[in-house]
C-alpha positions, -999 to +999 in steps of 0.1 A: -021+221-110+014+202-120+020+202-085-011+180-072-006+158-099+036+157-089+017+148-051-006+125-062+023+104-079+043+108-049+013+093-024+008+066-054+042+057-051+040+056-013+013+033-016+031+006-038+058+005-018+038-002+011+022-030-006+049-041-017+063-043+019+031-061+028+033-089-001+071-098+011+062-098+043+035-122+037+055-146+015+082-143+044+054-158+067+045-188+043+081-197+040+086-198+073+064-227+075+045-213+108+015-226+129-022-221+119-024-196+149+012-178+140+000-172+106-032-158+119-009-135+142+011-123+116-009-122+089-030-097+116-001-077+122-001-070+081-029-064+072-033-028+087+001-018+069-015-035+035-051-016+039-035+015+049-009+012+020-038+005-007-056+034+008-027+057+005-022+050-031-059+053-037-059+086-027-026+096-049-044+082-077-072+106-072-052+132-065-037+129-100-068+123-114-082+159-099-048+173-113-051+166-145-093+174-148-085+207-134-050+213-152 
């Protein structure tokens, strides 16, 4: 059971860095001091990445956390 735990961390890690790409992104649309509806347009563009980031590290959380119960 090491292993699903070692898979879990690496989907957890996938995760955060995908959130992390998501949260520089964003700030790199507030800085650039955009339109109302440019914002809107971007912001729309990141928000898939950032849902699909926090569901990926979701999951490698659980998978660590089914891991360890059954380890």
């Amino acid at each position: 059971m090491e292993m699903v735990v070692w898979i879990g961390a690496a989907l957890s890690v996938i995760g955060l860095i995908g959130i992390g790409y998501s949260v520089v992104m964003v700030t790199r649309a507030k800085r650039a001091n955009l339109s109302d509806a440019d914002m809107r347009a971007r912001l729309a563009k990141v928000l898939p990445i950032n849902l699909g980031a926090l569901g990926v590290s979701v999951l490698g959380l659980m998978t660590v956390a089914v891991g360890i119960m059954l380890g």
